[in-house]
C-alpha positions in Angstrom: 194.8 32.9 188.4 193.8 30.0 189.5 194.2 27.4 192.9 196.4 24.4 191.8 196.8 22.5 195.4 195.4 21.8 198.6 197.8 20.8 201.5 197.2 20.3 204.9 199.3 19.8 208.0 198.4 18.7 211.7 200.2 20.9 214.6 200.4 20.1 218.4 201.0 22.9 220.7 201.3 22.5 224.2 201.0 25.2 226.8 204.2 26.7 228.9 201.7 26.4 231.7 200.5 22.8 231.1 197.1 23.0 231.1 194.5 25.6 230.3 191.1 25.6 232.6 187.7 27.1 232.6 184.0 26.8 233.6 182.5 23.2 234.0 186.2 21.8 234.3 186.7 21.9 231.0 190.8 21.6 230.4 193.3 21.3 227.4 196.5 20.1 227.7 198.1 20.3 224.0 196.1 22.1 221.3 195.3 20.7 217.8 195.7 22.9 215.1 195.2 22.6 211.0 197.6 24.7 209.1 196.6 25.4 205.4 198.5 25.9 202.4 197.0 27.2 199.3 199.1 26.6 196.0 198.3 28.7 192.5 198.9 28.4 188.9 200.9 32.0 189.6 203.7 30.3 192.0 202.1 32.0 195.2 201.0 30.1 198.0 199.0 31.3 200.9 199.1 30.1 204.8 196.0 29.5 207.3 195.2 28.2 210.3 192.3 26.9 212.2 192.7 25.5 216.0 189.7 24.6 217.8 189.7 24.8 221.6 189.0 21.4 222.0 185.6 19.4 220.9 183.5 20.7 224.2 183.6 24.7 223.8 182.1 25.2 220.3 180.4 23.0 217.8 183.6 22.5 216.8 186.9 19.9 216.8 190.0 19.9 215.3 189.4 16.5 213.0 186.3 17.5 212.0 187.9 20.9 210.8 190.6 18.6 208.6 187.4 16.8 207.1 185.7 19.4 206.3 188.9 21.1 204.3 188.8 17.7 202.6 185.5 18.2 201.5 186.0 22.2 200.1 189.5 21.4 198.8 188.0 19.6 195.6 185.1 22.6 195.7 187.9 25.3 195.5 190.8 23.8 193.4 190.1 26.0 190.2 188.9 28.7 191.9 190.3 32.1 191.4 191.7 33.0 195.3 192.0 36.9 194.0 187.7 36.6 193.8 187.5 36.3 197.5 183.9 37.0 198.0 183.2 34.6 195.2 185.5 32.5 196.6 183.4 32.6 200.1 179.9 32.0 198.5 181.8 28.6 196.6 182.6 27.7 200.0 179.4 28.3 201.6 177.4 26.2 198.5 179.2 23.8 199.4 179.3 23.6 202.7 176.6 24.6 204.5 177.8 26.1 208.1 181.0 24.8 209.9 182.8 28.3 209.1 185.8 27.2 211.0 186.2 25.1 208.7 186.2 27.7 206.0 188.6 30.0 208.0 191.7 29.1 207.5 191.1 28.2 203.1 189.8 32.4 203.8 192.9 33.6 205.9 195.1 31.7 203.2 193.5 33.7 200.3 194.3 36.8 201.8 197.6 35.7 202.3 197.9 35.5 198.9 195.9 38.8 197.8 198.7 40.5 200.0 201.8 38.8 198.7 200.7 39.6 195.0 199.6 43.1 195.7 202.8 43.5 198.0 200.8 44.5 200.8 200.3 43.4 204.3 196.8 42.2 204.8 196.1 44.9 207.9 196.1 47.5 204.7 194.2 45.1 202.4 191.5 45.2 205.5 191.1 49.0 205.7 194.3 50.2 207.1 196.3 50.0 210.4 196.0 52.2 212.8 198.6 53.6 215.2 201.9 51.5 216.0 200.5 48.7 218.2 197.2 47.3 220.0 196.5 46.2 223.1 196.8 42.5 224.3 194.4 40.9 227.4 196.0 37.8 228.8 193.7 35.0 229.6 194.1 33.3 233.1 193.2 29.5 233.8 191.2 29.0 236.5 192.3 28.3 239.9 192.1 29.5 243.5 191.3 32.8 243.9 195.0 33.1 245.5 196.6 31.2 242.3 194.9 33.4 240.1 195.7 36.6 241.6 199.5 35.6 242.0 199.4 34.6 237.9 198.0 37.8 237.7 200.4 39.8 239.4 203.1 37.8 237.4 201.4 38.8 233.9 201.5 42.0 234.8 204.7 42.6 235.9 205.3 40.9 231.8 203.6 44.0 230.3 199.7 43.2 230.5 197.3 45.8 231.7 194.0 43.6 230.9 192.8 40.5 232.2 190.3 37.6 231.5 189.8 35.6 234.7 188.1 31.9 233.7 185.2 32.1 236.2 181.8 29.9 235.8 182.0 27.7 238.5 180.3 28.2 242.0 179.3 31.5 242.7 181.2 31.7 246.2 184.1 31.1 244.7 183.8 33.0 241.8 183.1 36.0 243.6 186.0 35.5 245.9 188.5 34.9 242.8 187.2 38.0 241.3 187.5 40.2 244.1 191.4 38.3 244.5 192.4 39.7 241.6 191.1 42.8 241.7 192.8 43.7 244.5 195.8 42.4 243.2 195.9 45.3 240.1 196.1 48.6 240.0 194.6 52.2 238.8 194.0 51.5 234.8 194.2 48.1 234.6 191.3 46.1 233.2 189.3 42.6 234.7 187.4 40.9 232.4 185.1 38.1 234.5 184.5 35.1 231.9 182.0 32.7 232.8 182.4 30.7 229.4 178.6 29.9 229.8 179.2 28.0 233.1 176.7 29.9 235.7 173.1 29.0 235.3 171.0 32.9 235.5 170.5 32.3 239.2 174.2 31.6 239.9 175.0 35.0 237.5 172.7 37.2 239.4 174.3 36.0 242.7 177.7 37.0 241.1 177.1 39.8 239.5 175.4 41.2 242.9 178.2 39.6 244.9 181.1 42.0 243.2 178.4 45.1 242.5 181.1 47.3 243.6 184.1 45.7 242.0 185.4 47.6 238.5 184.9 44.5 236.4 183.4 43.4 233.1 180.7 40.3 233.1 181.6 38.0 230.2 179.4 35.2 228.5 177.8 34.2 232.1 174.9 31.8 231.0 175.3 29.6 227.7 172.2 31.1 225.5 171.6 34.1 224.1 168.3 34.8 226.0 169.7 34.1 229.6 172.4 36.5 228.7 170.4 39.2 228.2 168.6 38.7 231.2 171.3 39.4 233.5 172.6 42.0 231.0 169.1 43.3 232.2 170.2 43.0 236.0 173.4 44.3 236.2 175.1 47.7 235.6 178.7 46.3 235.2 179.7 46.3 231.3 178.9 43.2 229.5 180.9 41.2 227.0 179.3 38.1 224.7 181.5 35.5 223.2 180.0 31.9 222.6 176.5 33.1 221.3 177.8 35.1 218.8 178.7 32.7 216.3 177.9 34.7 212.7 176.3 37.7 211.1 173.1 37.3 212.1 173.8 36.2 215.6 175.6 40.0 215.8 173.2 41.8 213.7 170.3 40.6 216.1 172.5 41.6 219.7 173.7 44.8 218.2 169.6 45.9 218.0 168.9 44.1 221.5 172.3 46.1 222.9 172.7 43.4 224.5 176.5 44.0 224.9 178.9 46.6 225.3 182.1 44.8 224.1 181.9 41.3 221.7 184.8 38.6 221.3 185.0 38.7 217.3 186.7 35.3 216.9 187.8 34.9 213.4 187.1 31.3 212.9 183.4 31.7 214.5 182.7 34.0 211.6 184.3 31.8 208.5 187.7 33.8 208.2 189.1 37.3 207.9 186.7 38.2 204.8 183.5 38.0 207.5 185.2 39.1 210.4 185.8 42.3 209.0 182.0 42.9 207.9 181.3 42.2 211.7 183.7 44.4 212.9 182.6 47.3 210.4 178.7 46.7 211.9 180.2 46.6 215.4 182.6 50.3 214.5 179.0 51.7 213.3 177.2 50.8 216.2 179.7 51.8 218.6 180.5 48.5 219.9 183.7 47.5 221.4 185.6 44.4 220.4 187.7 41.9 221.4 189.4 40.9 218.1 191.1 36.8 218.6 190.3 33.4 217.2 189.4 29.9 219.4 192.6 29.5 219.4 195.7 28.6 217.6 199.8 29.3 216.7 202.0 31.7 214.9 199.3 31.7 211.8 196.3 32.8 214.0 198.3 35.1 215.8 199.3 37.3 212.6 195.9 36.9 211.3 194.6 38.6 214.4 196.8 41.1 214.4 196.3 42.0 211.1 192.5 42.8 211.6 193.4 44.1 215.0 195.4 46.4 213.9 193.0 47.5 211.1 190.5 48.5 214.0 190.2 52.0 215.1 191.4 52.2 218.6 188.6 53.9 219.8 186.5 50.7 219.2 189.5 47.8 219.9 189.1 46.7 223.6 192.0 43.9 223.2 193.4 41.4 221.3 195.2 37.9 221.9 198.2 36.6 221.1 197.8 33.1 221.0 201.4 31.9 220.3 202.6 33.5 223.6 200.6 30.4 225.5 202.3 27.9 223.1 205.7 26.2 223.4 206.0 25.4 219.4 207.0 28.0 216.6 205.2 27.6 213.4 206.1 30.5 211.6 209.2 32.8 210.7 207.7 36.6 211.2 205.2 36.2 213.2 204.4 38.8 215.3 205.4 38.5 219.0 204.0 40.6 222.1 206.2 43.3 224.2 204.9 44.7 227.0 201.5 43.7 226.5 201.1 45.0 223.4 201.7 43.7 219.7 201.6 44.6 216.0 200.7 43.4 212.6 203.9 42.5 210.3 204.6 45.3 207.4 205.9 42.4 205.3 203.5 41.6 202.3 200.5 39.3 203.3 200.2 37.7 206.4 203.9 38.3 207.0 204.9 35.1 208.0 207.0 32.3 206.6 205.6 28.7 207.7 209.0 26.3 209.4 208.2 23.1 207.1 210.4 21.3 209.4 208.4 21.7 212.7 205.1 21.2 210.5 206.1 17.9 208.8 204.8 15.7 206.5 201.6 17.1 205.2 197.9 14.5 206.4 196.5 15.7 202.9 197.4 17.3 199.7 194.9 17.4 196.6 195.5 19.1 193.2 194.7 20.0 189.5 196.8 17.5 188.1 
């Protein structure tokens, strides 16, 4: 079998709540995402996606991810998409680093695997687990009494966990996180993400200011080493995102312990086919996770689902459901949220069924002939 075609199409998706906030008053209004489809010579085509959030959070932005596909798609036309891991070390040959760009060729491949083995990707990836997963929904940052209410209001939807976008001054962090703390109850769960936006002086002060608040310190400074010197200095459980951006970056936190809980986001790590080997290192060394993306639509969505749902329970802290946030449908089947709470498709590969008509006319398309 071989891959025949290359096509990609550019996606805006705004937010139902307008805009989305966090440390350093970083804001997006409309997201813009890269959906991939992979043709082959067997009349099977795979979907992916890759949606940056924005071109200040990560070394990362959303033309540069269309440029970069533009690059591999003449490296992988040929290529045998059932080979996957041959398939990743093409890509990485030639390409060195950008994985999000690599993500969403990845995520399509296994779209295909599934569809011609008839099986959804969650099984391809080890098997799913239970019914459903749990969901955390993500709240832009605000006054403390905003946040709290949008809180309250999420929870009344179904959601029982909660990322508050802290990182700016430390009075007012501390006084948005104990505002919504107050505003949960018994079982519920508060995640405090700093997006790297405290410097370690402005972290300690937090992290001392809500010492006897049930929350969870996420990401406070931007490097790796700053991280784990609050880690260090506080008994609260700790979460790192931004400065886990690959295998080694995980292999290398996982001997510091320098976390209880990591964010695997799929794109960070190049696709589902390295996301899993992180999330197999992080089941072994009895690591929680987070499993979601940057960001992204209906494609993402069911791509996380499909690896969350492949996690055993014991080790999932939460998931995301990115097209919740989004007021554009890109996909038939996708999987949608209720009560907090979400599952993988059964249907054969990713499960969903791409709506040419929203995506429109592809920006590139490259082929054997």
């Amino acid at each position: 079998m071989r891959i025949t075609a290359i096509t990609l199409y550019r996606v805006e998706l705004p937010l139902h709540e307008g805009s989305y906030k966090w440390s350093g008053g970083k804001a997006v209004d409309v997201f813009d995402s890269t959906l991939v489809r992979v043709d082959t010579d067997a009349g099977v085509a795979g979907w992916g996606e890759v949606c940056p959030l924005g071109p200040f959070y990560l070394p990362s932005y959303a033309e540069g991810a269309r440029t970069g596909l533009k690059e591999l798609a003449r490296h992988v036309l040929g290529a045998d998409p059932t080979r996957i891991n041959v398939l990743q070390a093409r890509m990485d040959a030639a390409l060195k680093g950008h994985a999000y760009v690599k993500s969403a060729l990845d995520m399509a491949v296994w779209d295909i695997f599934g569809k011609l083995t008839g099986q959804p990707v969650a099984e391809l990836l080890g098997g799913r687990f239970g019914d459903d997963f749990v969901l955390y929904r993500a709240i832009s940052q605000d006054t403390p009494e905003r946040m709290a209410a949008n809180v309250a209001g999420y929870r009344a939807e179904g959601y029982r966990r909660f990322q508050l976008k802290v990182g700016a001054d430390p009075e007012t962090d501390i006084a948005r996180i104990h505002a919504v703390r107050e505003a949960l109850e018994d079982g519920d769960v508060l995640v405090a993400d700093a997006n790297t936006g405290w410097l370690p002086h402005e972290a300690l002060r937090v992290v001392r200011g809500v010492r006897d608040v049930d929350v969870y310190i996420e990401q406070p400074c931007e490097s790796y080493e700053e991280c784990l010197s609050i880690r260090r200095n506080t008994d609260h459980p700790f979460v790192l995102d931004e400065c886990i951006d690959g295998l080694p970056s995980l292999m290398r936190a996982l001997a510091d312990r320098a976390m209880d809980v990591v964010n695997i986001k799929i794109s960070k790590f190049g696709g589902l086919t390295k996301a899993r080997r992180a999330r197999e290192l992080c089941v072994e060394a009895g690591i929680a996770m987070t499993i979601e993306d940057t960001w992204g639509g209906d494609v993402v969505t069911a791509a996380i689902a499909h690896l969350a749902h492949g996690t055993p329970p014991s080790h999932l802290f939460t998931a995301t459901d990115f097209n919740s946030y989004v007021t554009v449908s890109t996909a038939e089947g996708a999987p949608q949220r209720v009560r907090g709470r979400l599952s993988a498709s059964d249907q054969p590969g990713l499960g969903i069924e791409p709506r040419l008509d929203v995506l429109g006319e592809p920006v590139f398309a490259a082929s054997l002939a």
